[in-house]
C-alpha positions in Angstrom: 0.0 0.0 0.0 2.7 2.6 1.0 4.4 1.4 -2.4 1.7 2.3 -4.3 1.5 5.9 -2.5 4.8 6.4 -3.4 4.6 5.5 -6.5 1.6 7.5 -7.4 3.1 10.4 -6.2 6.2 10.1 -7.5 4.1 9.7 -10.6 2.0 12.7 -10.8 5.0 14.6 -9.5 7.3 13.8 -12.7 4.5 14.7 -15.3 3.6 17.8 -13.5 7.2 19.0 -13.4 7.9 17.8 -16.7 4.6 19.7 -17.8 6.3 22.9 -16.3 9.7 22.3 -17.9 8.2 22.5 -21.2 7.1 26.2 -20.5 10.9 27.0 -19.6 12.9 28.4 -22.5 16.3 27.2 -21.4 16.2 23.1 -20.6 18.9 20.9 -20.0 17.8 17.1 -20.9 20.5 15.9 -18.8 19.6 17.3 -15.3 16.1 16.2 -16.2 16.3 12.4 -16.9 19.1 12.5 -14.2 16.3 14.0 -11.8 13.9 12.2 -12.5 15.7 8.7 -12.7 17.9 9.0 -9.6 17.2 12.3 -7.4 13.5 12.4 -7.1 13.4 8.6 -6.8 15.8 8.6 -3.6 14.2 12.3 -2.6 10.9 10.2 -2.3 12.7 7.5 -0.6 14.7 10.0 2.4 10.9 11.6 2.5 9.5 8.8 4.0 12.5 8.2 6.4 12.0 11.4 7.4 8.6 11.5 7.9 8.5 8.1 9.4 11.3 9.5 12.0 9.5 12.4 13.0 6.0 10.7 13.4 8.6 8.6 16.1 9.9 11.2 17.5 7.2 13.6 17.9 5.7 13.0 21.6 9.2 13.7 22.9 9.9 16.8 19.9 6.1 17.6 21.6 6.9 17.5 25.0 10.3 19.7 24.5 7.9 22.2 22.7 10.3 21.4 19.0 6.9 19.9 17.6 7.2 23.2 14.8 11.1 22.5 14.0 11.2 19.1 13.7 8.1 19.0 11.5 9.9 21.6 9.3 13.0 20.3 9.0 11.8 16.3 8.9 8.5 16.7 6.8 8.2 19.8 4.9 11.6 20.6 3.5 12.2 16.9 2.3 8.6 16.7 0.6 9.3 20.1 -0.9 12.5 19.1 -2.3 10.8 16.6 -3.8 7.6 17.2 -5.0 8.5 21.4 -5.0 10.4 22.3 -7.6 10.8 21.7 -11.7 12.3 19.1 -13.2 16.2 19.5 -13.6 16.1 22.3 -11.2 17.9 21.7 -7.7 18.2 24.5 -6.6 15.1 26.7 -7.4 11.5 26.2 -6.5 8.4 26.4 -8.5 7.3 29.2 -6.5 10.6 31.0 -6.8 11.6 30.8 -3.0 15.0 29.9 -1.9 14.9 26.3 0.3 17.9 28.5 2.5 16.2 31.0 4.5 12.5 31.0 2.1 9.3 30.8 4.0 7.3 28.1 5.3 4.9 26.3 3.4 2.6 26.5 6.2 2.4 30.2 6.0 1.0 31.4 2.6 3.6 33.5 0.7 3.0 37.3 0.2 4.7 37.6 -3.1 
């Protein structure tokens, strides 16, 4: 069942981001197929660590009032990374906010 999660997502992720790369001017096929071959598919894999590890840790994150953080850090940013951003693009987001210092996804952005 979780296999099949994953691998819908992982789906609908690759032909919406490869839907979006087609609307960029400037592509580069190789960071594309290498994306979507290698990165995304361990990206999705570290996710679920991630997530799996916080949903452990979280009555003692709770507890120490880090709840916030450690969902940040061990569920949203992984999940962003890789659902978040365009095909063949590492380093920039879809909605054109840096992963280093950018906003929350929780919050709504202002720009």
């Amino acid at each position: 069942m979780l296999c099949m999660i994953i691998l819908t997502s992982l789906t609908g992720s690759l032909f919406a981001s490869i839907a979006l790369a087609q609307d960029q001017e400037s592509r580069n096929l190789g960071l594309e197929i290498l994306d979507a071959l290698v990165v995304r598919p361990i990206s999705a894999g570290v996710s679920c660590l991630a997530t799996a590890l916080y949903l452990g840790t979280f009555p003692v994150t709770y507890i120490a009032g880090e709840s916030k953080e450690a969902e940040k850090n061990l569920v949203e940013k992984p999940w962003r990374f890789t659902h978040g951003r365009a095909l063949g693009e590492i380093d920039r987001y879809r909605d054109e906010v840096s992963e280093i210092g950018g906003p929350s996804l929780s919050k709504p952005s202002t720009y």
